[in-house]
FIRO-996309 format. One line per field, with one value per residue: x, y, z of N, C-alpha, C in turn; chain; residue number from 0. Coordinates in steps of 0.05 Angstrom, whole numbers, plus 5000, padded with zeros to 4 digits. Layout:
N
n.xx <- c(X, ...)
n.yy <- c(Y, ...)
n.zz <- c(Z, ...)
ca.xx <- c(X, ...)
ca.yy <- c(Y, ...)
ca.zz <- c(Z, ...)
c.xx <- c(X, ...)
c.yy <- c(Y, ...)
c.zz <- c(Z, ...)
chain <- c(A, ...)
resi <- c(NUM, ...)
This chain:
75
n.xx <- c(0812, 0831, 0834, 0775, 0720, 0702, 0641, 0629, 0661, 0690, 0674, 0708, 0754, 0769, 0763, 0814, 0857, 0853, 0861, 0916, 0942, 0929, 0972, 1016, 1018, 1026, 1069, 1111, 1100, 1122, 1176, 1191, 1190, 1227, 1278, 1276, 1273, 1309, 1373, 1405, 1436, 1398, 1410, 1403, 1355, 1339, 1328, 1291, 1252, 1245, 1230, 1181, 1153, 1164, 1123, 1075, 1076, 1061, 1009, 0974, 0983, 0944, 0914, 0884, 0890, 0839, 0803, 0797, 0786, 0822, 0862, 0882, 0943, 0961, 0929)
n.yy <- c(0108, 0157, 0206, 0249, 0266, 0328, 0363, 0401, 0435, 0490, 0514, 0541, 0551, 0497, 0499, 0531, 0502, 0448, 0483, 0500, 0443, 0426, 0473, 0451, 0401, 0411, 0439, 0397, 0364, 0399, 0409, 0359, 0350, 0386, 0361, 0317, 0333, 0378, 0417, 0421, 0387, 0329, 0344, 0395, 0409, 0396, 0420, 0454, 0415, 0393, 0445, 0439, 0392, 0393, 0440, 0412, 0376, 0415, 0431, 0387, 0383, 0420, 0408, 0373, 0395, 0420, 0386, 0345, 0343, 0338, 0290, 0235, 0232, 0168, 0127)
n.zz <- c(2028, 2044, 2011, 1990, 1945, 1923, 1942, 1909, 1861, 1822, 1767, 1731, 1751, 1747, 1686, 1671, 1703, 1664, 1625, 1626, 1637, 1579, 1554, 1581, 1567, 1507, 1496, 1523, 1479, 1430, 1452, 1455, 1387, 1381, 1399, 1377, 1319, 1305, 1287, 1334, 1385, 1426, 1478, 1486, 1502, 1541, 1590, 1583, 1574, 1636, 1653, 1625, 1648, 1709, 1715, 1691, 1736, 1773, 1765, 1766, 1818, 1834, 1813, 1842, 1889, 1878, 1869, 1908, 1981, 2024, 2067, 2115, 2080, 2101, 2098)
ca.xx <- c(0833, 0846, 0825, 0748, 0717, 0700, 0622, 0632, 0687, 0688, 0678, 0728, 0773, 0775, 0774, 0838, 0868, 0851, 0873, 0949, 0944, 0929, 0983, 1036, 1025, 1029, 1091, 1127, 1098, 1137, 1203, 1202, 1202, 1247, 1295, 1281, 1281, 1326, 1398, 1416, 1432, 1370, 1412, 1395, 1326, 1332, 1321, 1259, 1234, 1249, 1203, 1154, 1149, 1156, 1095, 1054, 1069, 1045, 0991, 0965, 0980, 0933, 0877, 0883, 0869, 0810, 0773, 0801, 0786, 0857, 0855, 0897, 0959, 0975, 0904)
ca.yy <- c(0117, 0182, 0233, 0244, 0285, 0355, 0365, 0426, 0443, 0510, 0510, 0565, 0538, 0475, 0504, 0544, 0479, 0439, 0498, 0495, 0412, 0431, 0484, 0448, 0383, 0415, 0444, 0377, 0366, 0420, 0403, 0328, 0352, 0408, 0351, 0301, 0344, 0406, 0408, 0422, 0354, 0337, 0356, 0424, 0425, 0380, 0441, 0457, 0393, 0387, 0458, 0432, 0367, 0409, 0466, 0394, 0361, 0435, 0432, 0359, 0379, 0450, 0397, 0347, 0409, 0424, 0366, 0338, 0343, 0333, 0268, 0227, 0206, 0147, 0122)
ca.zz <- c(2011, 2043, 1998, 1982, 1932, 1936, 1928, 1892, 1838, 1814, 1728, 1729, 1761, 1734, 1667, 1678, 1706, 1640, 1597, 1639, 1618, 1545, 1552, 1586, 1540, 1475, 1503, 1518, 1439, 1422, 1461, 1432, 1366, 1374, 1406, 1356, 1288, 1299, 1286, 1351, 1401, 1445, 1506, 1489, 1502, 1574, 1616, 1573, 1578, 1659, 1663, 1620, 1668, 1730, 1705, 1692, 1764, 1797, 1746, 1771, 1842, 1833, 1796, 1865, 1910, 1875, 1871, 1939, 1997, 2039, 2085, 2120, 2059, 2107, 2107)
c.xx <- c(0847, 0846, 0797, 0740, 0706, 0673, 0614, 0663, 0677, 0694, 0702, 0752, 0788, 0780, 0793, 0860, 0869, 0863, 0911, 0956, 0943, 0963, 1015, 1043, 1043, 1067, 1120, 1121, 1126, 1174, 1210, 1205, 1222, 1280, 1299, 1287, 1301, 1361, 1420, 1416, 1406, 1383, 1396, 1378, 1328, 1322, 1289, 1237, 1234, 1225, 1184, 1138, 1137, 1133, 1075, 1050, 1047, 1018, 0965, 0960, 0961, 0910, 0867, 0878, 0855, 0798, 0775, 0800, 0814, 0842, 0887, 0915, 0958, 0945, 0900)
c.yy <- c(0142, 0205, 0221, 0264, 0304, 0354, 0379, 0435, 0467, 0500, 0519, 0556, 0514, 0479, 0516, 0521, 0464, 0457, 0495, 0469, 0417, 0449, 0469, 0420, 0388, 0426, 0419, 0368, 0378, 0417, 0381, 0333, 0367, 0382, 0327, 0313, 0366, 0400, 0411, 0384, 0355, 0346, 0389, 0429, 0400, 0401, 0451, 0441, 0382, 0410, 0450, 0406, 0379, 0429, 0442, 0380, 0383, 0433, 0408, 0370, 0405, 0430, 0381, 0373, 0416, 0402, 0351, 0346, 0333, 0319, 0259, 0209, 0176, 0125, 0098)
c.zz <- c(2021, 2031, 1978, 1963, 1945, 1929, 1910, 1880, 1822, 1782, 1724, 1731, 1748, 1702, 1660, 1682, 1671, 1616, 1608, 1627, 1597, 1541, 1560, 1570, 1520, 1478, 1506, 1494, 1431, 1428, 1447, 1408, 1367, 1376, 1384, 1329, 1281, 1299, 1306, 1377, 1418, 1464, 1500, 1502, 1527, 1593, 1604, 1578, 1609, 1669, 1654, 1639, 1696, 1728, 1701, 1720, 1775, 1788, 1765, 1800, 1855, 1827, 1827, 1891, 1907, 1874, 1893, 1954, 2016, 2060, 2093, 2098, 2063, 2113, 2083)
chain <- c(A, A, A, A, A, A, A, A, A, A, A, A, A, A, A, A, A, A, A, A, A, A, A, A, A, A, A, A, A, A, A, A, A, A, A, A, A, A, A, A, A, A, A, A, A, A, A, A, A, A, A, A, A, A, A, A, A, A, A, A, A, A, A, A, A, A, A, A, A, A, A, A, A, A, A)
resi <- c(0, 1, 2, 3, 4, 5, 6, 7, 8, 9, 10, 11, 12, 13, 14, 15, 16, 17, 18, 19, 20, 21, 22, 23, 24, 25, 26, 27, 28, 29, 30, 31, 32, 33, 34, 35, 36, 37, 38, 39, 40, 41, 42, 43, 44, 45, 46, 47, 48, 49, 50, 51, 52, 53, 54, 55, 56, 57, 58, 59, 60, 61, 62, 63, 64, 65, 66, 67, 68, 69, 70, 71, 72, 73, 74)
């Protein structure tokens, strides 16, 4: 597959990661309702909901260099 696990994963770490996921979730929460219930149009809240997306990719791609080991992608 190209990427193997790590034998060791820092707690710390990983719980920092998981609190960013809780954090950047509840956040797109937060944006869908604001876009669905408030009396403003949803465009409003697109750029909110583009950082909350973007702060969860880095998020994902911060959890995949901890527990991976980096291999050949094309593998």
């Amino acid at each position: 597959m190209g990427n193997d696990l790590k034998e060791y994963i820092s707690p710390a770490e990983l719980d920092a990661l998981l609190v960013r996921l809780r954090c950047g979730v509840d956040t797109v929460d937060a944006v869908h309702v604001a876009m669905t219930e408030s009396h403003c149009g949803a465009d409003a809240y697109t750029d909110a909901l583009f950082g909350a997306i973007e702060g969860l990719y880095a998020t994902v791609d911060q959890l995949n260099a901890l527990c991976y080991v980096k291999g050949d992608k094309d593998a």
